[in-house]
C-alpha positions in Angstrom: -64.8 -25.7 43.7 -65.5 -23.4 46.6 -64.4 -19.9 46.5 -64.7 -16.8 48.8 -67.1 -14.7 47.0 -65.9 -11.6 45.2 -67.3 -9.0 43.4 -66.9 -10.2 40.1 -69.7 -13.4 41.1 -72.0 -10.6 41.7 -73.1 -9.7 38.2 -74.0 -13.7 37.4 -75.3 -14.1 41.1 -77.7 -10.7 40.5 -79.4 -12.5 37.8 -80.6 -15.1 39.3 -83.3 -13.5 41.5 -85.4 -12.5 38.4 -86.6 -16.2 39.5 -89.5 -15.7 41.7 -88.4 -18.0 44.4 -85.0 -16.4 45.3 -86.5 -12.8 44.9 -88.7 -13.9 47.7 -86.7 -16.0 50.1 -83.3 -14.1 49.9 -83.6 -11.2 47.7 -83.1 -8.5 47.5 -79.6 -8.5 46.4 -77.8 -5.1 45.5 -74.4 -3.3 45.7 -75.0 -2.7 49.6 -75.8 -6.4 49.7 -72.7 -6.7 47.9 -70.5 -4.4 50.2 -71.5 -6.0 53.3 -70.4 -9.6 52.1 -67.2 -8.1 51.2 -66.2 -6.5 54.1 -67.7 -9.2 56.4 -65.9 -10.2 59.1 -68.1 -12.6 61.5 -69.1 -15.0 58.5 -68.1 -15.3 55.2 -70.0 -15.7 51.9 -69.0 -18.4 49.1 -69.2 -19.5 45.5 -69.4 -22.5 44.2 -67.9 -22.7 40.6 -68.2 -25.6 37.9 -65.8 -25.6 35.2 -65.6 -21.5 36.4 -69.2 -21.3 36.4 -70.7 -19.7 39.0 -73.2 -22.4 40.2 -73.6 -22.0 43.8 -73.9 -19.0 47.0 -73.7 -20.0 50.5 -73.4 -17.6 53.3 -72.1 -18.5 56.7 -72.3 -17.0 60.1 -69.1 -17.9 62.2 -70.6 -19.1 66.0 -70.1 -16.3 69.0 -71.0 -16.2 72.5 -74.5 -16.0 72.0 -74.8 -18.3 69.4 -72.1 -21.0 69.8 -72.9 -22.8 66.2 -72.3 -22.1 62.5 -75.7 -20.2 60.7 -75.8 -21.2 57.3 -77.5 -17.8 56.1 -78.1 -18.4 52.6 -77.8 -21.0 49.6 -78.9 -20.6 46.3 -78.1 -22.6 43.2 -78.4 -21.4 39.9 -82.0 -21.8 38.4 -80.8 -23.1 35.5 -78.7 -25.6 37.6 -81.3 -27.2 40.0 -81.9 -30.6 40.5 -78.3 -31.7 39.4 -77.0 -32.1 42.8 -75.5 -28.9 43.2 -77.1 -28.1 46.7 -75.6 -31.3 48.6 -72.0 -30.8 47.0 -72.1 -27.3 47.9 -73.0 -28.1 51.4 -70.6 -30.8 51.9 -67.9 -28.2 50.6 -69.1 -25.9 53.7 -68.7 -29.2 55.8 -65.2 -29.8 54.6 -63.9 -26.4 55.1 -65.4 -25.6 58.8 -64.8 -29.1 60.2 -67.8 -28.5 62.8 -70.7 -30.6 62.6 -72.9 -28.0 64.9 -74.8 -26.0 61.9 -78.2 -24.2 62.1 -80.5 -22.5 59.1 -83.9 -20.5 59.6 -86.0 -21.2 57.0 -89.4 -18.9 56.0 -92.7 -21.8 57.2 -93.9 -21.0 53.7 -90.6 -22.1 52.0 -91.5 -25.9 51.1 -89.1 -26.5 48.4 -85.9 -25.4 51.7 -88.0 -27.1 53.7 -87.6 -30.5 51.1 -84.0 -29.7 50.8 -82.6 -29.9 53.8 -85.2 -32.3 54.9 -83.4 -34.5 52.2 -79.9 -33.5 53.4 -81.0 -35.0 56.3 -81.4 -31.8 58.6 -84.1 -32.4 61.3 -85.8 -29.3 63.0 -85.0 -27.6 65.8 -88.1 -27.3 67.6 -86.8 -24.9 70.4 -84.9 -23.0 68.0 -88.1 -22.4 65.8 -90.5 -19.8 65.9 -93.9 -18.3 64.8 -91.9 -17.1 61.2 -89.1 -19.1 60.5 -88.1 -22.9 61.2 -84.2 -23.8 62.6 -83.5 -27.0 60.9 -80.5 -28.3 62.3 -77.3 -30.4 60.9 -77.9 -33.9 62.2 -74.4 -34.4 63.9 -74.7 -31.3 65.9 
């Protein structure tokens, strides 16, 4: 089930980054983290709950003038819930509830498990979008 993310996810999602891997691609997280998804208002930040377990974050960037596409910002699945599936089910919930097929992620060049991911999700690269830090990987529809 996808939910808007409230503050009361935040505890739960806080723990996850003592894993090394979200510390480095998407931490830090903290209450001015926390306050800035809540009072966002060009994108919106989700939870993905399993039997109302948190088990998924996603944050989205609604498009604008200068960039007329959907920015997935962030996903992160529970460590202790990788490799069940999680990361596809959560994306096709973020599918379902924008009903645009023009998406775009940065990803860090080091990053090789996102990279695998998406890669798998069948995202292809966005050359043009890329630079020397991060790589756009693109939704394949777009």
């Amino acid at each position: 089930m996808l939910v808007t993310f409230q503050a009361h996810h935040f505890p739960s999602y806080q723990d996850w980054f003592s894993d090394a891997s979200l510390a480095k691609y998407l931490g830090p997280v903290d209450e001015e983290w926390l306050q800035c998804v809540l009072e966002e208002k060009d994108g919106a930040q989700y939870a993905m709950l399993d039997n109302g377990n948190l088990v998924g974050v996603a944050g989205v960037k609604h498009p604008t003038s200068d960039h007329p596409y959907y920015v997935l910002t962030d996903i992160a699945i529970a460590p202790q819930e990788r490799k069940k599936g999680y990361g596809a089910k959560l994306l096709k919930a973020l599918y379902e509830q924008y009903h645009d097929l023009y998406w775009l992620c940065y990803i860090d060049l080091d990053n090789s498990s996102a990279i695998a991911f998406f890669t798998r999700q069948g995202w292809q690269e966005e050359p043009s979008k890329s630079d020397a830090e991060m790589l756009a990987f693109r939704y394949p529809r777009a």
